[in-house]
C-alpha positions in Angstrom: -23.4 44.4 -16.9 -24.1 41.2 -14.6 -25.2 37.7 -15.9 -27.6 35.0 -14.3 -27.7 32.5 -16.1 -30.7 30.4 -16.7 -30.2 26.4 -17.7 -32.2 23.5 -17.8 -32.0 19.9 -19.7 -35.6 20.3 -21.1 -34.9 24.0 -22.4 -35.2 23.2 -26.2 -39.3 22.5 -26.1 -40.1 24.4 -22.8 -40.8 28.7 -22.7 -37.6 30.2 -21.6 -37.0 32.8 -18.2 -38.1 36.5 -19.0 -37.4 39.8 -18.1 -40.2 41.0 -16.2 -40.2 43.7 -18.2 -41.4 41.5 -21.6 -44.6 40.2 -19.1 -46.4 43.5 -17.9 -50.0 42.8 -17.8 -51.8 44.1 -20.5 -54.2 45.7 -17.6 -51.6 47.9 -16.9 -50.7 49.0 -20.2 -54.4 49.8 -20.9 -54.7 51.6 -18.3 -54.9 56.1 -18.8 -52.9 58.2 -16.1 -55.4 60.0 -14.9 -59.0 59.1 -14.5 -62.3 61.9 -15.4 -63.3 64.1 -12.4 -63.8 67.6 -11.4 -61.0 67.1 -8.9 -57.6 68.3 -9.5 -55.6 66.8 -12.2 -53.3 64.8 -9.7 -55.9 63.7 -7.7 -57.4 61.9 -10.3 -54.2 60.0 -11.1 -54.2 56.0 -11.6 -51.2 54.0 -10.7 -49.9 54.2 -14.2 -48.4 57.1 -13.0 -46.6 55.0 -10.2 -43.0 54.8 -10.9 -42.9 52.1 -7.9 -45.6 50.7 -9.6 -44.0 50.1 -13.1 -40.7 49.6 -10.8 -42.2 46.5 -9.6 -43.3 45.0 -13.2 -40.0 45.7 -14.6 -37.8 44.1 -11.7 -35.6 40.6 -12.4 -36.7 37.8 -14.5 -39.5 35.6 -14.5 -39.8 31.9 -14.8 -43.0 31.0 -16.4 -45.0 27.9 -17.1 -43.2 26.0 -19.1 -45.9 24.9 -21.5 -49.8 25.1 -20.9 -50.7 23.0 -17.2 -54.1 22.7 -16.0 -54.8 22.7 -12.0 -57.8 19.6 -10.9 -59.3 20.0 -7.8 -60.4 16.8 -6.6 -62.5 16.5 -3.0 -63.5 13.4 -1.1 -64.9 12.3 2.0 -63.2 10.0 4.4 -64.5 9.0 7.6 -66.8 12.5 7.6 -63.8 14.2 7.1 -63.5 16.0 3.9 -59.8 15.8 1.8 -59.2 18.4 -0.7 -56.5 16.8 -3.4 -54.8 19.3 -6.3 -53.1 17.6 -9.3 -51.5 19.4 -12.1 -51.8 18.1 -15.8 -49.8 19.2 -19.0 -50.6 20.0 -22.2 -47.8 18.2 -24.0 -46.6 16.1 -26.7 -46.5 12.2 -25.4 -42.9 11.7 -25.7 -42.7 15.4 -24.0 -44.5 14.0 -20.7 -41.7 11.8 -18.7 -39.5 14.8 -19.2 -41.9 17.0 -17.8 -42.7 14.5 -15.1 -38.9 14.7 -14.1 -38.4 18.0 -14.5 -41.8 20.3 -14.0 -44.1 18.1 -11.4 -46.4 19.4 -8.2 -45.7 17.7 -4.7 -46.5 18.3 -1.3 -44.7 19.0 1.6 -45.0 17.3 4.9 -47.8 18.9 7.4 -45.2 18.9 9.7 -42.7 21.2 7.9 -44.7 24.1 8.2 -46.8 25.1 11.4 -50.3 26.7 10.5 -49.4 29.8 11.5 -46.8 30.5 9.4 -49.0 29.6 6.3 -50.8 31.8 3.9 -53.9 33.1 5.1 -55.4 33.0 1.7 -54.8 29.5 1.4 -57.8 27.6 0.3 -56.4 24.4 1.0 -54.2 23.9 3.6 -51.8 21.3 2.1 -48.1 23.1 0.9 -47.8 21.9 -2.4 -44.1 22.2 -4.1 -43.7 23.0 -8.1 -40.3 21.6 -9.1 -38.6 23.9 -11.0 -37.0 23.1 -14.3 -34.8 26.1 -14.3 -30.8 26.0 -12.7 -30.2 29.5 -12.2 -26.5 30.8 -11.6 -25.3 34.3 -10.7 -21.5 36.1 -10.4 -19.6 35.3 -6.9 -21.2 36.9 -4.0 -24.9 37.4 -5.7 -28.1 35.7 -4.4 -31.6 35.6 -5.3 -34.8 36.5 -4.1 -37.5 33.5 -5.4 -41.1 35.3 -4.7 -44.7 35.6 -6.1 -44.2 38.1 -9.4 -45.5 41.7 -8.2 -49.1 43.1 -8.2 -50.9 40.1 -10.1 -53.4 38.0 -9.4 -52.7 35.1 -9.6 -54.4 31.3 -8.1 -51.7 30.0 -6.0 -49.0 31.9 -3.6 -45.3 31.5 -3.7 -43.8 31.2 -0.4 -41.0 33.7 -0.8 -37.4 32.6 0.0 -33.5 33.7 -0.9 -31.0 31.6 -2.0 -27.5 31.9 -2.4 -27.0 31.2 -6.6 -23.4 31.4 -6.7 -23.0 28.4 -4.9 -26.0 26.3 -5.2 -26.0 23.7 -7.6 -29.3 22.4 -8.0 -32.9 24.1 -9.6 -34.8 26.0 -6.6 -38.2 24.7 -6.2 -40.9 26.8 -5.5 -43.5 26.1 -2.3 -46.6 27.3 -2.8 -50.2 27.6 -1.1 -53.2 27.5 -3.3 -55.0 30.5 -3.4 -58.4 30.2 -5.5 -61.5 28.7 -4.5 -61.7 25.1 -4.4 -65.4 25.7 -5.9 -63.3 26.1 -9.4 -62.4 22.5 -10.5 -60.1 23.1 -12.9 -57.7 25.7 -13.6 -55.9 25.9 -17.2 -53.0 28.2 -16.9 -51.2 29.1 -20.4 -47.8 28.4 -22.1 -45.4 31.1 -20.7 -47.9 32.5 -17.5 -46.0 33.8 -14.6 -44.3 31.6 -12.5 -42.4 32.8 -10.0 -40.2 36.5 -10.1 -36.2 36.1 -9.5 -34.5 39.3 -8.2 -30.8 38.8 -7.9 -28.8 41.3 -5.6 -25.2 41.4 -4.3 -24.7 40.6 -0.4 -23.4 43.2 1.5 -23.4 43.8 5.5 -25.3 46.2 6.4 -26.1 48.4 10.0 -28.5 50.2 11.1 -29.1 53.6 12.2 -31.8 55.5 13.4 -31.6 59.6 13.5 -34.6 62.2 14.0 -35.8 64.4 10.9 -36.4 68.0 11.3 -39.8 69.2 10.7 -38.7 72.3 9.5 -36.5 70.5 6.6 -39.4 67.9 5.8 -41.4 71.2 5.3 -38.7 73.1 3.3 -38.1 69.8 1.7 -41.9 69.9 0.6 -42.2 73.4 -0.6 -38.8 73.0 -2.6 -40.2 70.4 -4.6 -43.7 71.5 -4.6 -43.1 73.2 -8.2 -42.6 69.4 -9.8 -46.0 68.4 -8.1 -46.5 65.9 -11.0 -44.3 63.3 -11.3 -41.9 64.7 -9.0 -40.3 61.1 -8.4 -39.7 60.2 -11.6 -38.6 63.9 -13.0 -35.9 64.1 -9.7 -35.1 60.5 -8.0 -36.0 58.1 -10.1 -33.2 55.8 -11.5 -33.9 53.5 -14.7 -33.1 50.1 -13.9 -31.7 47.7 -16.4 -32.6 43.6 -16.7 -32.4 42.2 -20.1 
């Protein structure tokens, strides 16, 4: 089995990396398979029966807050311009805080960095706003990692997604972000060990691309071959467990 490896100078009073697998949302796991109607048995079905679904809780690791942080919107008017400002607080011993203001802070990139366009249309304010990340993460020679926003939550802020090459880079990976929520919601306490930010690593390979034509006559033999596993005929046939501890 591979390794990442997950290191960080304030790791002995900050919550530690996850398998995403320890972090499904409890919505989920409430949730029944199929839902009452008079309507056939798989038409009624929720996605806890998705195994791309689950697939997507259960994928890498996730880097979570380190310790409870609250979110302050602050607005002002300049000039008959209106400035919305977001500033992150901790909830953290006193001697705990210069670490944390080393370590685990929220900046801002330059407007200039990133052309309007290319940012989030969800954003509710327009600045892109940079969580360092207290977290080195290493992986085995010729693995990278994908650094996005953790699958199928909601959460109030967006990671801008990005790869980065973890055998080789030596420093934490910081995580751009938009903010998502409504700027009508002052404050926004987040708790000890909520999800960050999800880390899939992969191995590099080259890759090329083909493109064939498919047979309707197979797709249709392909259909009534499988028809007999109509429920859960992913999981039962083509589904493969997948393994992050």
């Amino acid at each position: 089995m591979r390794q990442i490896i997950f290191s960080s100078p304030i790791c002995d009073f900050i919550d530690h990396p996850i398998p995403s697998i320890n972090n499904i949302p409890k919505e989920y796991k409430n949730l029944a398979k199929e839902t009452p109607g008079d309507s056939p048995s798989f038409l009624n079905r929720t996605v806890k029966a998705c195994m791309p679904f689950l697939d997507a809780y259960t994928i890498g690791y996730l880097i979570t807050m380190p310790v409870e942080v609250a979110f302050v919107i602050n607005q002002q008017v300049e000039e008959n311009k209106k400035y919305t400002e977001i500033s992150l607080y901790w909830n953290a011993l006193i001697d705990q805080q210069p670490l944390l203001e080393k370590y685990f802070k929220l900046t801002s990139h330059s407007d200039k960095q990133l052309p309007s366009d290319l940012r989030s249309q969800y954003r509710t304010i327009d600045t892109v706003l940079k969580i360092d990340n207290p977290w080195h993460i290493k992986t085995p020679p010729g693995y990278s990692c994908i650094f996005t926003q953790p699958f199928n939550r909601n959460s109030p802020f967006k990671i801008i997604d990005g790869i980065v090459d973890t055998d080789t880079y030596t420093l934490p990976v910081n995580f751009p972000m938009f903010w998502t929520q409504d700027t009508s919601i002052k404050e926004t306490v987040l708790p000890k060990g909520y999800p960050l930010a999800l880390v899939i690593p992969f191995k590099r390979d080259d890759w090329k691309m083909k493109v064939t034509s498919f047979n309707d006559v197979e797709f249709t033999k392909n259909r009534l071959k499988l028809g007999k596993y109509i429920q859960d005929v992913y999981k039962k046939i083509f589904w493969q467990k997948k393994r992050f501890r």
